[in-house]
GUPA-233121 format. One record per residue (C-alpha): residue in three letters; x, y, z. Coordinates in nm, 3 decimals, m for minus. Example, Ala and Ser with C-alpha at 12.3 -4.5 7.8 and 13.67 -1.06 7.14 Angstrom:
<keros>
  resn       xx       yy       zz
   ALA    1.230   m0.450    0.780
   SER    1.367   m0.106    0.714
</keros>
This chain:
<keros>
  resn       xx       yy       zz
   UNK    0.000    0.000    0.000
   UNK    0.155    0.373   m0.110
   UNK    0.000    0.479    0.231
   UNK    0.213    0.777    0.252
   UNK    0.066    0.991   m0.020
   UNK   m0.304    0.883    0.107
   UNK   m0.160    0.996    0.479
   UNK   m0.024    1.328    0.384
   UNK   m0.404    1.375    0.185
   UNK   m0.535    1.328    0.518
   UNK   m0.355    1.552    0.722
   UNK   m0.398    1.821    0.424
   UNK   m0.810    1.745    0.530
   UNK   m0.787    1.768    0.876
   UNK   m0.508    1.999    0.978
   UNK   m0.359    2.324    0.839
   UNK   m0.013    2.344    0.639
   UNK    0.134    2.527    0.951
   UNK   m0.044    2.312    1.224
   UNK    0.205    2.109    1.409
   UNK   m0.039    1.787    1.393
   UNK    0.010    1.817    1.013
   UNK    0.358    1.595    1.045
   UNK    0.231    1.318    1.300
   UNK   m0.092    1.263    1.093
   UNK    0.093    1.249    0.772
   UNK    0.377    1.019    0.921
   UNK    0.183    0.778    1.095
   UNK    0.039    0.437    0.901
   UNK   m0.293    0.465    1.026
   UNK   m0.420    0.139    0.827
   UNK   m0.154   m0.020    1.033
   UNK   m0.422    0.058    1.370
   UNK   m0.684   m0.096    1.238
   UNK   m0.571   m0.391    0.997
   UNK   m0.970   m0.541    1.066
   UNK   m1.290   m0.308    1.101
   UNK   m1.666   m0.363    1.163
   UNK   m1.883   m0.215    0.956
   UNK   m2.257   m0.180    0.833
   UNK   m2.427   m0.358    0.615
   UNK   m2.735   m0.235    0.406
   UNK   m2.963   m0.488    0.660
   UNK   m2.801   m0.255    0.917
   UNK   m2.598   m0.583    1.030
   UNK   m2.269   m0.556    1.155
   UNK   m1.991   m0.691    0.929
   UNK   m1.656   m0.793    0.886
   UNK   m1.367   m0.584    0.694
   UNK   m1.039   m0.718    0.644
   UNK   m0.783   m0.485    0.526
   UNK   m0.510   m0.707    0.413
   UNK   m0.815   m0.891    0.178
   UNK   m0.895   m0.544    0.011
   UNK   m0.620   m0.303    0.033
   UNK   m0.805   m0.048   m0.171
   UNK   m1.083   m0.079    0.087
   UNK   m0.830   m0.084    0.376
   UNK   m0.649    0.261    0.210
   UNK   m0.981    0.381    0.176
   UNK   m1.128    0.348    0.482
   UNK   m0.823    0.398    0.719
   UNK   m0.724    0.735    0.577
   UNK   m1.083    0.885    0.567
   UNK   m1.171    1.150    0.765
   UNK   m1.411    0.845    0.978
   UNK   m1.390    0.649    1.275
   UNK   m1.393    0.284    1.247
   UNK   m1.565    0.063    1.502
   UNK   m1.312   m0.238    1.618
   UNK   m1.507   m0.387    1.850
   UNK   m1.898   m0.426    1.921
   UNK   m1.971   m0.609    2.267
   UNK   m1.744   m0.819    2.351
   UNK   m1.647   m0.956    2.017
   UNK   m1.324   m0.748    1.862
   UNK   m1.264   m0.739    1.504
   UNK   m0.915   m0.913    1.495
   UNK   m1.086   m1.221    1.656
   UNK   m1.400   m1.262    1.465
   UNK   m1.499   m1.489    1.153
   UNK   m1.589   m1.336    0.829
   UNK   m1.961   m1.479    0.943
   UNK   m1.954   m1.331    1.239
   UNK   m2.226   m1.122    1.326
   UNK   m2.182   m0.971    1.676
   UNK   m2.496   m0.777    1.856
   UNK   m2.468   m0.451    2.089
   UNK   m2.361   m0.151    2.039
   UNK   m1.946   m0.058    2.007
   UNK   m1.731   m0.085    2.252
   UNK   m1.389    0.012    2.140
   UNK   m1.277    0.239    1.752
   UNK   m1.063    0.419    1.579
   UNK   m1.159    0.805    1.608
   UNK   m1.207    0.950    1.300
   UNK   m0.844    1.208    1.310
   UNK   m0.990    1.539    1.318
   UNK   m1.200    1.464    1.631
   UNK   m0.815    1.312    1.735
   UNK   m0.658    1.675    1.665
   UNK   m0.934    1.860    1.809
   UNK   m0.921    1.687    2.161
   UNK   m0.540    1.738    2.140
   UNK   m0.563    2.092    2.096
   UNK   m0.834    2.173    2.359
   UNK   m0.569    1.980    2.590
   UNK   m0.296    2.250    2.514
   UNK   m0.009    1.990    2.510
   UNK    0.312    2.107    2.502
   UNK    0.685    1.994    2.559
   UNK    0.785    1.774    2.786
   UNK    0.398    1.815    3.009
   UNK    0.324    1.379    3.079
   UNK    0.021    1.320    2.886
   UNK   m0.242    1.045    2.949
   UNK   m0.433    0.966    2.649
   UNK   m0.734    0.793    2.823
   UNK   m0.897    0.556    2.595
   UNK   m0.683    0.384    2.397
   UNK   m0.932    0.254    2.085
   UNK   m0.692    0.170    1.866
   UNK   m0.382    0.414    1.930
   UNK   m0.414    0.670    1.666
   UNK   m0.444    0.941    1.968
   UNK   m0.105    0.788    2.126
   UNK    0.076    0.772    1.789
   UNK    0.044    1.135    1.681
   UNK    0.085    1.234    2.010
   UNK    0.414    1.029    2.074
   UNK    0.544    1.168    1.747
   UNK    0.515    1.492    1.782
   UNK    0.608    1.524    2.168
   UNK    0.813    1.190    2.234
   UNK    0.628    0.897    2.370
   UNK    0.858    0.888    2.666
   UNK    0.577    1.171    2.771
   UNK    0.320    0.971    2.695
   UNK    0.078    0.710    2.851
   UNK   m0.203    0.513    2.713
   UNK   m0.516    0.348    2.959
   UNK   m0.783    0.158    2.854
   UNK   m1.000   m0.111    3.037
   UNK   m0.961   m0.377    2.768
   UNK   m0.598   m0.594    2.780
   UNK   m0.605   m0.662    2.433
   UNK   m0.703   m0.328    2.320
   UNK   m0.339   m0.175    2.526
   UNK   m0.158   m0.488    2.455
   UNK   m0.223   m0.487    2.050
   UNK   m0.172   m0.096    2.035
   UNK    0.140   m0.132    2.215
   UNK    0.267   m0.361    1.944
   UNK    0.160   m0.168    1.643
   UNK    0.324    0.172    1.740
   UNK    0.647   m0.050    1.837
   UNK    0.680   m0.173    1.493
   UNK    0.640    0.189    1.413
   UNK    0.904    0.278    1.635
   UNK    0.687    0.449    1.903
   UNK    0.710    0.315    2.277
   UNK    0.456    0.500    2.532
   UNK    0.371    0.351    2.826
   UNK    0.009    0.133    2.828
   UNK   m0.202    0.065    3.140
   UNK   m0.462   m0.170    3.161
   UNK   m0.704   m0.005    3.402
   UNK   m1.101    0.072    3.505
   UNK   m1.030    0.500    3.468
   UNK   m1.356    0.512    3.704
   UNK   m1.177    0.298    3.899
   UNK   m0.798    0.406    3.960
   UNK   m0.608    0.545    3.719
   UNK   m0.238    0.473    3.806
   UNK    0.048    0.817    3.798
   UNK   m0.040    1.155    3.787
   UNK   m0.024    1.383    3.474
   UNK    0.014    1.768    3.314
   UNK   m0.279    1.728    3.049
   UNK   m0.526    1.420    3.043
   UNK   m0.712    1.361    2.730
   UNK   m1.022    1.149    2.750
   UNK   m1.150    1.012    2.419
   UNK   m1.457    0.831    2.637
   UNK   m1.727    0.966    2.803
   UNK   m1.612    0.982    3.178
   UNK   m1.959    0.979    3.418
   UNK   m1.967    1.351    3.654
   UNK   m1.954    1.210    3.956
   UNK   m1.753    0.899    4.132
   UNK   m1.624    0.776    3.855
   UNK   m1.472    1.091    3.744
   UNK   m1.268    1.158    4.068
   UNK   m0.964    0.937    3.920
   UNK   m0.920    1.100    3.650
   UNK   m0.939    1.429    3.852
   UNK   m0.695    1.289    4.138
   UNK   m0.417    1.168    3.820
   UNK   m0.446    1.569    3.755
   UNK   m0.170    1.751    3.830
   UNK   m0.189    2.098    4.014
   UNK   m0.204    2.332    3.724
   UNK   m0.213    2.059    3.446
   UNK   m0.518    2.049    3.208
   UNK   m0.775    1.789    3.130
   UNK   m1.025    1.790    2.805
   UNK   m1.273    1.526    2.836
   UNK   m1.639    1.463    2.761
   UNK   m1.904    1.393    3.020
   UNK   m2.094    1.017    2.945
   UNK   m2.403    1.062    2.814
   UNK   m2.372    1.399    2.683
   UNK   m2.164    1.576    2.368
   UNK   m2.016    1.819    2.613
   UNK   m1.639    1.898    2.552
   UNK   m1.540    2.002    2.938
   UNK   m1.143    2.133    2.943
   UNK   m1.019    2.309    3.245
   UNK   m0.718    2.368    3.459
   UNK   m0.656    2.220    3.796
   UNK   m0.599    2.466    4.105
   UNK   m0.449    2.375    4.418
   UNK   m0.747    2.329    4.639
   UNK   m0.814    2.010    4.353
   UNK   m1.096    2.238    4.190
   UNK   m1.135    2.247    3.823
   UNK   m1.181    2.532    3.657
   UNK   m1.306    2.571    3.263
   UNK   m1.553    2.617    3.029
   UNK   m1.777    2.357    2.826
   UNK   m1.627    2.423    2.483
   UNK   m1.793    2.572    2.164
   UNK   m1.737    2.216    2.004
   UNK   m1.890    1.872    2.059
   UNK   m1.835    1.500    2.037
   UNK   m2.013    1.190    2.054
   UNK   m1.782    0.900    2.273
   UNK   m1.848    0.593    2.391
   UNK   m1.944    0.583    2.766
   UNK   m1.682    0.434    2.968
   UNK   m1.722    0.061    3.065
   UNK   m1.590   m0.135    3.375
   UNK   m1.637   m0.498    3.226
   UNK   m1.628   m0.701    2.870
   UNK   m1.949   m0.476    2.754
   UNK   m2.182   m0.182    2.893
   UNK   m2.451   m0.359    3.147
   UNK   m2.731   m0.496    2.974
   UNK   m2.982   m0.290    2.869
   UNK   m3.344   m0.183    3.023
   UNK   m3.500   m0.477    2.802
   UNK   m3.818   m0.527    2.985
   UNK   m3.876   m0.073    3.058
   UNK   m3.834   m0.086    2.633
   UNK   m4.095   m0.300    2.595
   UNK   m4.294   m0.191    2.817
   UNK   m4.236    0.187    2.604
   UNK   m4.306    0.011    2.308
   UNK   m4.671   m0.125    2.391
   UNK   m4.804    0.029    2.691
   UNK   m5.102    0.279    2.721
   UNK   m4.931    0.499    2.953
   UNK   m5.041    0.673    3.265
   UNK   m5.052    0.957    3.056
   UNK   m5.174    1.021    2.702
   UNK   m5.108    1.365    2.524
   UNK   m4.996    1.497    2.157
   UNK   m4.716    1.640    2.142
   UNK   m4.601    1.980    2.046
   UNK   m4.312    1.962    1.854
   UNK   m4.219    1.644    1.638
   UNK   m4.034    1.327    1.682
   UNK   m3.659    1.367    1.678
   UNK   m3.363    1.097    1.716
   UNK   m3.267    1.248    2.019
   UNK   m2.917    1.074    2.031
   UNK   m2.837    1.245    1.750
   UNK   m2.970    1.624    1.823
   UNK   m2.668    1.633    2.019
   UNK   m2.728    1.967    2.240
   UNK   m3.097    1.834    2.312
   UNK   m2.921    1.520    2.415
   UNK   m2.720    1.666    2.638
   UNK   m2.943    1.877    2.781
   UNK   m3.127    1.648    2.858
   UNK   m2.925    1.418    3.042
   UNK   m2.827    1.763    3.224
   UNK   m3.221    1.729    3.324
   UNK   m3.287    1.348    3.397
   UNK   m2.919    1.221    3.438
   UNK   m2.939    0.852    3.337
   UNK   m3.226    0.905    3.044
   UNK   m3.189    0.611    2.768
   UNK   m3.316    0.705    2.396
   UNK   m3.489    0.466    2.088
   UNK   m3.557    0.590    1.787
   UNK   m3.725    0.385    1.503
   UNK   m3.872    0.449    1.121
   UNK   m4.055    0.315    0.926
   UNK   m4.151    0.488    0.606
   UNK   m4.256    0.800    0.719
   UNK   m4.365    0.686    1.111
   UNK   m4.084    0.770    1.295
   UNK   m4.102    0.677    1.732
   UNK   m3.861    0.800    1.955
   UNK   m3.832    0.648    2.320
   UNK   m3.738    0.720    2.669
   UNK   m3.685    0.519    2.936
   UNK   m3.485    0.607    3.288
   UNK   m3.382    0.303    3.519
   UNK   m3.645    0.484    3.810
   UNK   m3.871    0.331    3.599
   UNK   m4.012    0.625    3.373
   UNK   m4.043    0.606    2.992
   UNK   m4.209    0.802    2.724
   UNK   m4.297    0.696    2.394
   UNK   m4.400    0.976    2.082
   UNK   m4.509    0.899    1.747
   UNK   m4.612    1.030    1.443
   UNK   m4.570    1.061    1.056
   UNK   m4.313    1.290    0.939
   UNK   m4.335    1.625    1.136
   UNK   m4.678    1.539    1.252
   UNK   m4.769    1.620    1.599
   UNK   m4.681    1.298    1.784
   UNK   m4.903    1.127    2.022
   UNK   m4.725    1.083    2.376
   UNK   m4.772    0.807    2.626
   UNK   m4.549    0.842    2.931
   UNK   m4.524    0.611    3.241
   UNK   m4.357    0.625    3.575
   UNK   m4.254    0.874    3.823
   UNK   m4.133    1.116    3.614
   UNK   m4.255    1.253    3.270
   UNK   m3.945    1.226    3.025
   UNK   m4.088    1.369    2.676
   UNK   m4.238    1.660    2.916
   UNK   m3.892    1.746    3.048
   UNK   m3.747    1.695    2.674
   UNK   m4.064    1.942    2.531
   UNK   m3.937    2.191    2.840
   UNK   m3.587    2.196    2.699
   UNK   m3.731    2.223    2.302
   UNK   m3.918    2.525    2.423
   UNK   m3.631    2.712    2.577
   UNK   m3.459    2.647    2.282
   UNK   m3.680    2.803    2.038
   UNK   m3.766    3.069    2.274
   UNK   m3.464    3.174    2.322
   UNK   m3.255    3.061    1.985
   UNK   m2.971    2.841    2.220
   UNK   m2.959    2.666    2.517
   UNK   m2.716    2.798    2.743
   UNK   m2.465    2.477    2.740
   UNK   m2.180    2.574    2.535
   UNK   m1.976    2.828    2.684
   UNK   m2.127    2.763    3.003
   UNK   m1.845    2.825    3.291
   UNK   m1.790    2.470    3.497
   UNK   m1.613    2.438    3.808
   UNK   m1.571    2.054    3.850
   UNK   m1.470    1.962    4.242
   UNK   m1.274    1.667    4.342
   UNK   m1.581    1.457    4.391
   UNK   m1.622    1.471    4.028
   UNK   m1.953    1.689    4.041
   UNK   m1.956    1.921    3.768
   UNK   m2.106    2.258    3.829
   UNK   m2.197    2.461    3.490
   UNK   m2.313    2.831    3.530
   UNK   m2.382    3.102    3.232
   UNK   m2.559    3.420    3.288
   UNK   m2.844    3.358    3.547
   UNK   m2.835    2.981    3.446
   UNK   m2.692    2.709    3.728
   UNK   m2.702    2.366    3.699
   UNK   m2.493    2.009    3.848
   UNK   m2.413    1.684    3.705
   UNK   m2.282    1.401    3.895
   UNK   m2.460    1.499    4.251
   UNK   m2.735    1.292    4.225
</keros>
């Protein structure tokens, strides 16, 4: 494969002549990160790639501006059949490169500051990283042992040797760092304080908050307060997992969403959305009713969009097209009601007040986000 031209088109897509991440992305053989890929079928299946099978694919693919999915539940790519068909939703990927750069630069890296890159995927974070500030400054977590173990040998044969550790980063996260980079969703709350405690007096962490899109960087003060700003830019991670897969999901609260009357009954005011992917609803929302899952399904021009919470409340709204949906919500709380509350605000007022919201994040891991006369916590509840 003649992967360098293809690697210096990518860098020419996602970084600017002068930019300093123009040399790592054009130097490092990304297609060498992810030699097998899952992808989707027209069925909406998952299925096998195999780059050394289809090089053209492989070049394709690996120096796109994309992220490519490595492993869904527990079943990674380099161990599957070509038959395979694995169920659940991805656990591990390759970031697509300008997401990489962007998280790199809301870090503010610079020489000779010990970076954690936490989330390993498949190492293209570490490799540009390692290249342009040595990886002797740079370590690599991630809860999976294979995932560290086979990134660690692919950026050897590169010449690149950072340090990997296989750890739970809502857990323990081993050392102590200038600038953490988290390409998962960390949870506000518990399982954020590790991350917080491997932070450095004065060093910098840019992370997202599971469940949301919200970029959170700030810079640690020496009472162990965080101080930042949710950035003007957004990005949809995995959550962080503890085990082989995320916990099952709320199987019996979805069907119930999908069949049941409903305490209540209503229509709607505003239409159906995929709220998973109207990103600043989403987050919102989860700002709102921490812990909300989302369904969305079409069929022709019905489109249903559900949520469920694990207190036991779910809503359900359909309709065709941009009809007015009819509602049915159950449980002790009324989720489409608190997601109509946020659609108002937003219309009323053109924005919802999340990006460049101030956030002072304490060392319990609770995340407090202010703008104007708006206040509002995650992670203390």
């Amino acid at each position: 494969m003649d992967w360098d031209k293809t690697a210096g088109r990518l860098a020419d897509r996602v970084t600017d002549p002068d930019s300093r991440w123009f040399a790592p992305v054009a130097r490092v053989p990304r297609h060498e990160l992810v030699p097998r890929w899952w992808d989707v079928d027209s069925s909406g299946m998952w299925i096998l790639r195999d780059g050394a099978s289809d090089p053209e694919s492989w070049a394709e693919s690996a120096y796109a501006d994309r992220s490519l999915v490595t492993r869904v539940g527990r079943l990674h790519a380099d161990h599957a059949n070509p038959g395979d068909r694995p169920e659940g939703l991805p656990t591990s990927s390759a970031t697509l490169p300008s997401l990489v750069i962007r998280m790199l630069r809301h870090a503010r890296l610079g020489d000779g500051l010990p970076l954690l890159d936490l989330g390993t995927g498949a190492g293209g974070l570490t490799a540009y990283a390692s290249d342009r500030f040595g990886a002797e400054n740079v370590t690599s977590l991630d809860v999976d042992a294979y995932v560290t173990s086979a990134a660690g040998e692919r950026l050897a044969s590169m010449g690149y040797h950072p340090r990997f550790v296989t750890a739970d980063a809502t857990e323990h996260v081993p050392g102590t760092y200038e600038r953490i980079v988290s390409t998962v969703g960390l949870p506000a709350g518990p399982g954020l304080r590790p991350a917080l405690a491997a932070l450095e007096p004065g060093g910098r962490i840019a992370t997202t908050i599971g469940r949301t899109c919200l970029i959170i960087t700030g810079w640690k003060h020496g009472d162990g307060d965080v101080f930042g700003q949710v950035e003007r830019d957004m990005a949809g991670f995995m959550l962080t997992r503890s085990g082989d897969d995320y916990p099952p999901a709320l199987a019996e609260l979805f069907a119930l969403a999908r069949s049941a009357e409903g305490d209540e009954r209503s229509t709607g005011r505003y239409p159906v959305v995929d709220v998973a992917e109207a990103w600043e609803l989403r987050s919102m929302l989860e700002v709102t009713a921490p812990g909300v899952e989302l369904g969305y399904e079409t069929h022709d021009r019905a489109r249903t969009a559900f949520l469920i919470h694990p207190d036991g409340s779910w809503a359900r709204a359909s309709a065709e097209w941009t009809d007015p949906p009819e509602v049915h919500q159950g449980g002790p709380r009324r989720l489409w009601t608190a997601l109509e509350r946020i659609r108002n605000r937003l219309n009323a007022e053109g924005s919802l007040p999340l990006l460049g919201a101030r956030v002072r994040i304490t060392p319990d891991g609770v995340c407090h986000l202010s703008r104007g006369k708006w206040r509002a916590s995650m992670g203390d509840r």
